[in-house]
C-alpha positions in Angstrom: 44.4 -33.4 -26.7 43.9 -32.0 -29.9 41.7 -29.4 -31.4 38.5 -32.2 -32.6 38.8 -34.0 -28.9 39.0 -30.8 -27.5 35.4 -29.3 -29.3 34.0 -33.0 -28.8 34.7 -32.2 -24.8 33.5 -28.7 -24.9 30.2 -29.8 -27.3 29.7 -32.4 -24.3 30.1 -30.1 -21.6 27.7 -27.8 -23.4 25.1 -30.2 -23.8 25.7 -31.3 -19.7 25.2 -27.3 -18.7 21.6 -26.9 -21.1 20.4 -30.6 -19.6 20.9 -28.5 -16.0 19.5 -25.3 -16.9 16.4 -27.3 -18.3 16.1 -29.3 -15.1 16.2 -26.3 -12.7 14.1 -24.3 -14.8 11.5 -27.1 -14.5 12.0 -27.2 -10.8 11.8 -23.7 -10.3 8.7 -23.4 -12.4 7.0 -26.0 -9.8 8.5 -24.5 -6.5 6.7 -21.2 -7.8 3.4 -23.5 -8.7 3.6 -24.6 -5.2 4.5 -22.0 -3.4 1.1 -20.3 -5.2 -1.1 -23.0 -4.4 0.5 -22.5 -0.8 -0.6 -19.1 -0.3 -4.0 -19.1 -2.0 -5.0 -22.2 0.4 -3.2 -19.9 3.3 -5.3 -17.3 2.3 -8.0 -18.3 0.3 -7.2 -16.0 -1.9 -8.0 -13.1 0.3 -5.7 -10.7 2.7 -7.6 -10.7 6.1 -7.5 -7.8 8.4 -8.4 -7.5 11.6 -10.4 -4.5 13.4 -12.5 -3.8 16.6 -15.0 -0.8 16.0 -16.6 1.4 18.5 -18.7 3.3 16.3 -21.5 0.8 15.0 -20.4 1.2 11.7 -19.2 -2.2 9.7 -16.6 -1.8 7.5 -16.6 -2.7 4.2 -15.9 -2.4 0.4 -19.0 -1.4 -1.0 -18.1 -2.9 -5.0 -15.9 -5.7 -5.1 -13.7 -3.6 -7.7 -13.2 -0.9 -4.8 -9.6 -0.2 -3.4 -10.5 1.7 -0.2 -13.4 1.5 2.2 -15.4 3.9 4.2 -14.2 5.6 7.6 -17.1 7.3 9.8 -16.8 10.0 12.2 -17.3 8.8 15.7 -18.2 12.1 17.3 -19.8 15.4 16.3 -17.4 18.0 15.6 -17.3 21.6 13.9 -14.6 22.8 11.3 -13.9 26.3 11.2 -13.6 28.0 8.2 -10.3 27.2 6.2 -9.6 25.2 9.6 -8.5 21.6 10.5 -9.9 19.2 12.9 -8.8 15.3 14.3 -11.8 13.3 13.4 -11.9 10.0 15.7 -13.3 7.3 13.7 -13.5 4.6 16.5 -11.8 2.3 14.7 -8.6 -0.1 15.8 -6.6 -2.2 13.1 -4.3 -5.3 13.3 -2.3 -5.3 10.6 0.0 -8.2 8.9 3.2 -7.6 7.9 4.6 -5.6 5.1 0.8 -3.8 5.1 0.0 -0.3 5.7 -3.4 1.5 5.2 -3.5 4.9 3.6 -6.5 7.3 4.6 -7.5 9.2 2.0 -10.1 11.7 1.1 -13.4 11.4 -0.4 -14.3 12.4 -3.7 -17.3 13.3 -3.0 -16.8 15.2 -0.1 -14.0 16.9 -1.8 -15.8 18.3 -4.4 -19.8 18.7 -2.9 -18.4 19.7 0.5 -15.1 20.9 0.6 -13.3 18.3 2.7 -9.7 16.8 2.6 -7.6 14.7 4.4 -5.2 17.1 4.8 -2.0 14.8 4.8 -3.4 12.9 2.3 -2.6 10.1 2.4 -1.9 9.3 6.0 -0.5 6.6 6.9 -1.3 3.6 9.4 1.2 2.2 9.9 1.5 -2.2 10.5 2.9 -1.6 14.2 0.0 1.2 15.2 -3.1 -0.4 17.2 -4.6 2.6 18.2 -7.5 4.5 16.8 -7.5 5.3 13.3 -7.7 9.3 13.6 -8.5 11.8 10.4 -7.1 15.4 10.0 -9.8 17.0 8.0 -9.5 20.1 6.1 -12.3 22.8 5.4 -11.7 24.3 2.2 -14.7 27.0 3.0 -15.6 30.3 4.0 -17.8 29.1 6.4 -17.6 26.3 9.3 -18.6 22.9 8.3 -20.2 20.6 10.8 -19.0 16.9 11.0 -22.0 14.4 11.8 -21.4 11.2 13.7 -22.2 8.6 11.9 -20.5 11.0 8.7 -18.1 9.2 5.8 -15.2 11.5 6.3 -12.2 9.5 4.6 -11.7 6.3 2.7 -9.0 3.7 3.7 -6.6 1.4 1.4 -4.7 -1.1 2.6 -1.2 -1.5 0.3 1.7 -3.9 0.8 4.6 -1.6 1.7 8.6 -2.5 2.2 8.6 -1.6 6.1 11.5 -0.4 7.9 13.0 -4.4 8.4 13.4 -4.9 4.9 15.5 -1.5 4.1 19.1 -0.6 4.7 20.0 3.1 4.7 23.6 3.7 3.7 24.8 7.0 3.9 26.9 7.9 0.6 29.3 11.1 0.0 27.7 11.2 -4.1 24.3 10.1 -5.2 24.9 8.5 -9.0 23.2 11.2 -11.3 20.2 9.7 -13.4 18.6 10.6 -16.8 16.0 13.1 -14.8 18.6 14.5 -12.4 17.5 17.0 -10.5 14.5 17.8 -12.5 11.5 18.1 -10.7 8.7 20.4 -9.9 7.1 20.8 -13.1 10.5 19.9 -15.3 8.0 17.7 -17.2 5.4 20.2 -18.5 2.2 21.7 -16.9 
């Protein structure tokens, strides 16, 4: 074979390998299509989540633009000063998969009444059914007293990669990065 043959084959060949990167690029692009249409008929569009509620309190979002919704205290309790207490909210999830809901504290409480989640956020995590319990803090000198009935935390369910998804692999080195071991206020105040 000589050298034209030879660029006539490989100008061939090259035309063969675009015609099949065209082709699966198209089907790719209408697998994806599918597989969309798929899981907005699957889900209209929506994420449902299942609860049970002992507390008489319906949950939900109260803008459509809002990531969390409301938690209410299901008993009356009393937070000492600079103290913590488990706030029972009466309230039982069934997560999907790959979701977690993170409890999180109020603005407003925050700043009109002192009040925290204290490990903000907590996490729920897909495989807990029981009740959804909040540790609130009282930033005050003086004891706060929880109403029933009370907003006390907001929840926002998140997609999350869950322990089936993850491989830890133990390694002698850790590859150093462009940040290293910069932290805690490396970047400025």
């Amino acid at each position: 074979m000589n050298q034209e043959q030879f660029n006539l084959k490989l100008d061939e060949l090259s035309k063969m390998l675009k015609k099949m990167d065209d082709e699966s690029e198209q089907n790719l692009n209408l697998e994806m299509g599918d597989i969309e249409g798929d899981f907005e008929k699957i889900f209209d569009g929506k994420i449902t989540i299942k609860y049970k509620s002992n507390n008489n309190k319906e949950l939900k979002y109260n803008y459509p633009s809002d990531s969390g919704f409301d938690l209410y205290s299901n008993e009356e309790i009393t937070i000492p000063p600079f103290g913590r207490a488990l706030i029972p909210t009466g309230v039982y999830f069934d997560l999907p998969q790959d979701f977690e809901i993170q409890v999180r504290s109020k603005s407003g409480l925050a700043i009109n009444q002192g009040l925290m989640v204290l490990n903000s956020p907590g996490t729920v995590d897909e495989g807990y059914t029981g009740e959804i319990k909040v540790i609130i803090f009282n930033t005050n000198q003086s004891e706060f007293k929880v109403e029933k009935g009370m907003k006390v935390a907001q929840a926002v369910v998140s997609r999350c990669v869950t322990g089936r998804w993850v491989n830890l692999v133990e390694v002698n080195q850790i590859k150093d990065k462009d940040r290293g071991e910069n932290g805690f206020g490396s970047t400025g105040i």
